[in-house]
C-alpha positions as CSV (number, residue, x, y, z in Angstrom):
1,X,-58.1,176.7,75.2
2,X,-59.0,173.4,76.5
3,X,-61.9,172.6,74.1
4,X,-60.0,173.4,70.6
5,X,-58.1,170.1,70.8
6,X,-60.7,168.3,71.5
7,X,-62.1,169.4,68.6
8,X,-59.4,168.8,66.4
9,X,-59.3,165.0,67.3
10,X,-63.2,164.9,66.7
11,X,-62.1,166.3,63.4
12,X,-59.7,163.7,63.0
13,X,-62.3,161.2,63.9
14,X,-64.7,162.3,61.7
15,X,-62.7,162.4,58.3
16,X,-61.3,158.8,59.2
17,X,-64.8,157.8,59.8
18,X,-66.2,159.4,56.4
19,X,-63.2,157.9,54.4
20,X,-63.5,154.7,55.1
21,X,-67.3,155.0,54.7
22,X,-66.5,156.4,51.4
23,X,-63.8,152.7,51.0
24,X,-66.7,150.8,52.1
25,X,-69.9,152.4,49.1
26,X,-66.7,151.6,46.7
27,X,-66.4,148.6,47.8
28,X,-70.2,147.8,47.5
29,X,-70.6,149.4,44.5
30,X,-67.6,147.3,42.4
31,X,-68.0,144.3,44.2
32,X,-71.7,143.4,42.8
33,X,-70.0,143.9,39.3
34,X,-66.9,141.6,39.7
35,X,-68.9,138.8,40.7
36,X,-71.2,139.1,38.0
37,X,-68.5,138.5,35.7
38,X,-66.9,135.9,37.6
39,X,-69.9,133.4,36.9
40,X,-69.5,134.5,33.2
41,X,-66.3,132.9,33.2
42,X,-66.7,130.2,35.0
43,X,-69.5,129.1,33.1
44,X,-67.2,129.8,29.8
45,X,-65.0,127.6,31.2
46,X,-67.7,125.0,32.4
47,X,-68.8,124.8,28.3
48,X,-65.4,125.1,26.9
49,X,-64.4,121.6,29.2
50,X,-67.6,119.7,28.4
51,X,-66.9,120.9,24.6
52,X,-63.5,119.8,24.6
53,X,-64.4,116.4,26.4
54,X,-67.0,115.6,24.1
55,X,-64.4,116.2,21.5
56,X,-62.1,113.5,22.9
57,X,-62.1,110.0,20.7
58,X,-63.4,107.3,23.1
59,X,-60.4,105.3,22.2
60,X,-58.6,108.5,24.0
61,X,-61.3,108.0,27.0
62,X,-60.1,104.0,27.2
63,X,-56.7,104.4,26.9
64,X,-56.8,107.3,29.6
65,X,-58.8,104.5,31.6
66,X,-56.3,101.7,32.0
67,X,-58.6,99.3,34.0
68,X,-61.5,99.5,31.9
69,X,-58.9,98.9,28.8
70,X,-58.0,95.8,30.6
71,X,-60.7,94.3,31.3
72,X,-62.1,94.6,27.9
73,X,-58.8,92.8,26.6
74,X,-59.6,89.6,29.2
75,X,-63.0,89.4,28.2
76,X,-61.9,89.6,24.4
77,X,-59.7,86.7,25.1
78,X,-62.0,84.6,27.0
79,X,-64.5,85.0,24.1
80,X,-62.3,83.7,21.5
81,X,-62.2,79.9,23.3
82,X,-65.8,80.3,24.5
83,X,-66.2,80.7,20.4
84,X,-64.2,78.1,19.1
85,X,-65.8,75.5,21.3
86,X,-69.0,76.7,20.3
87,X,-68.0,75.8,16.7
88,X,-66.5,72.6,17.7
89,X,-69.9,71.9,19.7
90,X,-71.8,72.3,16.7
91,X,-69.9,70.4,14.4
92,X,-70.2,67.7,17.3
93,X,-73.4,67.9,16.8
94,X,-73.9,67.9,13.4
95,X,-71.7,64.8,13.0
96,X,-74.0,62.8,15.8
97,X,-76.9,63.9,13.8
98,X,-75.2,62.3,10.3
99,X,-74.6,59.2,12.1
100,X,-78.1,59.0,13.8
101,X,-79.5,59.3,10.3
102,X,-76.9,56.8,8.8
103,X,-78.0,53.8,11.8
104,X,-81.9,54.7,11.5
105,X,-81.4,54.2,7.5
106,X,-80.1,51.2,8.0
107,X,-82.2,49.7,10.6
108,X,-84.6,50.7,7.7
109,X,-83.0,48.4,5.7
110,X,-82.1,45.5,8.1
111,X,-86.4,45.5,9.3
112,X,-87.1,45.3,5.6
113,X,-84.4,42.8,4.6
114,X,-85.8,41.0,8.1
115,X,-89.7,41.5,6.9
116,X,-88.6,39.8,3.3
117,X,-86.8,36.7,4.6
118,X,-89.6,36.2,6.7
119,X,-91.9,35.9,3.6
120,X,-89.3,33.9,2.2
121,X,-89.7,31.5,5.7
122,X,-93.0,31.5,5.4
123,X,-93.4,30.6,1.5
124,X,-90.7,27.3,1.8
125,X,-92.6,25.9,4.9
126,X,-95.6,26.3,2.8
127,X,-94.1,24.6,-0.3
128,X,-92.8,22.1,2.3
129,X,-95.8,21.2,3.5
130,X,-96.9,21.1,0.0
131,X,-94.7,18.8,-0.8
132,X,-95.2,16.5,2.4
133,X,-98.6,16.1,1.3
134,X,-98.0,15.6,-2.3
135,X,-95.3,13.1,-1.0
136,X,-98.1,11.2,1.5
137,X,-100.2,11.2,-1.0
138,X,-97.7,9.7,-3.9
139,X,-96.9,6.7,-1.3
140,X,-100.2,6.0,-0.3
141,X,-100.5,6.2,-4.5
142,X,-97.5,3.4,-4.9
143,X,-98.4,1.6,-1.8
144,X,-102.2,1.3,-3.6
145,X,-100.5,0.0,-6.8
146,X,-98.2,-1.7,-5.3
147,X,-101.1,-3.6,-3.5
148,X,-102.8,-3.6,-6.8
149,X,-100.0,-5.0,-8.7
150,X,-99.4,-7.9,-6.3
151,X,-103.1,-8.9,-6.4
152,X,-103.3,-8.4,-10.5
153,X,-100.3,-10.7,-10.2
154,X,-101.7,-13.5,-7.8
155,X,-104.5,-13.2,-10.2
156,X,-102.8,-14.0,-13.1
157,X,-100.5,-16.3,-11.8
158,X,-103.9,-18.2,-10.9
159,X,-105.0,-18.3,-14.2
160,X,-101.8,-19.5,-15.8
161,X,-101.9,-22.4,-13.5
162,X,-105.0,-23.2,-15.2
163,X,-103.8,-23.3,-18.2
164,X,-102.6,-26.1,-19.5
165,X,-98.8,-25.9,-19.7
166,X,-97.8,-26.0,-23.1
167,X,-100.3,-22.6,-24.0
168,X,-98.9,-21.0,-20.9
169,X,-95.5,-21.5,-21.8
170,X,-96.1,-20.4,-25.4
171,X,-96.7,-17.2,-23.5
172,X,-94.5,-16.6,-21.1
173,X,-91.7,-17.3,-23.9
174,X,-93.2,-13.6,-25.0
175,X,-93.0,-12.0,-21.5
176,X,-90.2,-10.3,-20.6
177,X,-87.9,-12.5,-18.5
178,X,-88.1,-10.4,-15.3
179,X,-92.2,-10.4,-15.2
180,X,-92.2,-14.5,-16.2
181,X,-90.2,-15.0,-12.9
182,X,-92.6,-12.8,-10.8
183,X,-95.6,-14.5,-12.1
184,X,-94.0,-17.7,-11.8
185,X,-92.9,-17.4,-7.7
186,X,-96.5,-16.8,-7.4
187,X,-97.5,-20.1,-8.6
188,X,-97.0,-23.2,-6.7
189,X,-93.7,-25.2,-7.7
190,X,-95.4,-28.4,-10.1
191,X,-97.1,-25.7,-12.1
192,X,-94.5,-23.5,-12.6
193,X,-92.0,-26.4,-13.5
194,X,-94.8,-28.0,-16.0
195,X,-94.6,-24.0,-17.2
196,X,-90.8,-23.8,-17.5
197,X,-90.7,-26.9,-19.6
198,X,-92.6,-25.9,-22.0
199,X,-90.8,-22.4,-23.1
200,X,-87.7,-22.0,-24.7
201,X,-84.4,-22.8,-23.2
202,X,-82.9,-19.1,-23.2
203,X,-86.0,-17.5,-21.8
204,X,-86.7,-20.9,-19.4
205,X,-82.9,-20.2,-18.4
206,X,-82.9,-16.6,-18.0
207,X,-85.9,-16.9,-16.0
208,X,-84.5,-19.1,-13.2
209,X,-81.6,-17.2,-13.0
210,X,-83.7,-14.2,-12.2
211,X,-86.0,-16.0,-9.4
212,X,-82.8,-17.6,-7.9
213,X,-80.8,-14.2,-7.5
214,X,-84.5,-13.2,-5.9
215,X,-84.3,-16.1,-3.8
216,X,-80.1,-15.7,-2.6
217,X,-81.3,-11.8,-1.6
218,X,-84.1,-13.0,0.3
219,X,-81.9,-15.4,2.3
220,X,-79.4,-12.8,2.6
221,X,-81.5,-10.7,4.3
């Protein structure tokens, strides 16, 4: 009577044991099944994300980004100066370059207006000392006939004092006035006198008058 308990709870025992052995194959046999169709959705899900972010505008993908959206601003900003001083730079630039090419011209011009008047220079000392020389050359000319002149005259005024008195006054009355009195101071004073006497009165007159106003300058001096 003992033993039929004893069997009964081994019973129990036994039934619990095979059902949840039975829980357990389930178990293992659905479980393989749900997780190969989780993955399937996840990666679903996986694409449809990356699809849906690659649809999104990158203006979306700034504005969602605040930082980078600021930064980009600054460094639009800080181009526009960096720009317009690169204009200004140039035009700088350009303007030194006009002038540079402006002064060099006329340097250009100044060397050759220099290089000109220095021909110029150089031709008038030239003619100068052309002239110097023509001018030495004229004096020593006057000087020689000057020298001449004075002996032709001595000369002459030797041979009229030979003369006798009344032919020599015969021609002196046909000299010009001016050349009678220069003959005349050459000779000595009894032949010009014996000269004098014998020629007209107007030409005998203006003919003293001419060797006394030669003879008040000399004593004036």
């Amino acid at each position: 009577m003992k033993s039929a308990p004893l069997l009964i709870i081994g019973a129990i025992f036994a039934a619990s044991f095979a059902g949840r052995a039975v829980g357990v194959a389930d178990a293992a046999l659905s479980g393989p099944e749900t997780e190969s169709s989780k993955p399937k959705t996840q990666d679903a899900d996986t694409e449809h994300n990356a699809e849906s972010k690659a649809a999104v505008p990158a203006q979306e993908v700034e504005e969602s980004n605040p930082e980078h959206s600021t930064e980009k601003t600054k460094s639009h900003a800080q181009s526009i100066p960096t720009s317009r001083n690169a204009v200004q730079t140039d035009a700088l630039l350009l303007a030194i370059k006009e002038r540079s090419k402006a002064l060099d011209a006329r340097t250009v011009r100044v060397e050759d207006r220099i290089r000109v008047l220095e021909i110029i220079e150089k031709r008038v000392e030239e003619r100068l000392t052309e002239l110097q020389k023509n001018k030495d050359a004229l004096s020593s000319l006057v000087a020689f006939a000057d020298e001449a002149a004075e002996q032709d005259i001595a000369l002459l005024s030797k041979m009229y004092e030979q003369m006798k008195p009344k032919k020599a006054g015969e021609i002196f009355n046909k000299m010009d006035p001016t050349f009678a009195a220069g003959f005349l101071t050459e000779m000595n004073s009894e032949s010009a006198a014996l000269i004098l006497t014998n020629m007209s009165t107007d030409k005998a007159y203006e003919t003293s008058m001419i060797i006394a106003s030669r003879n008040a300058a000399v004593h004036s001096k």
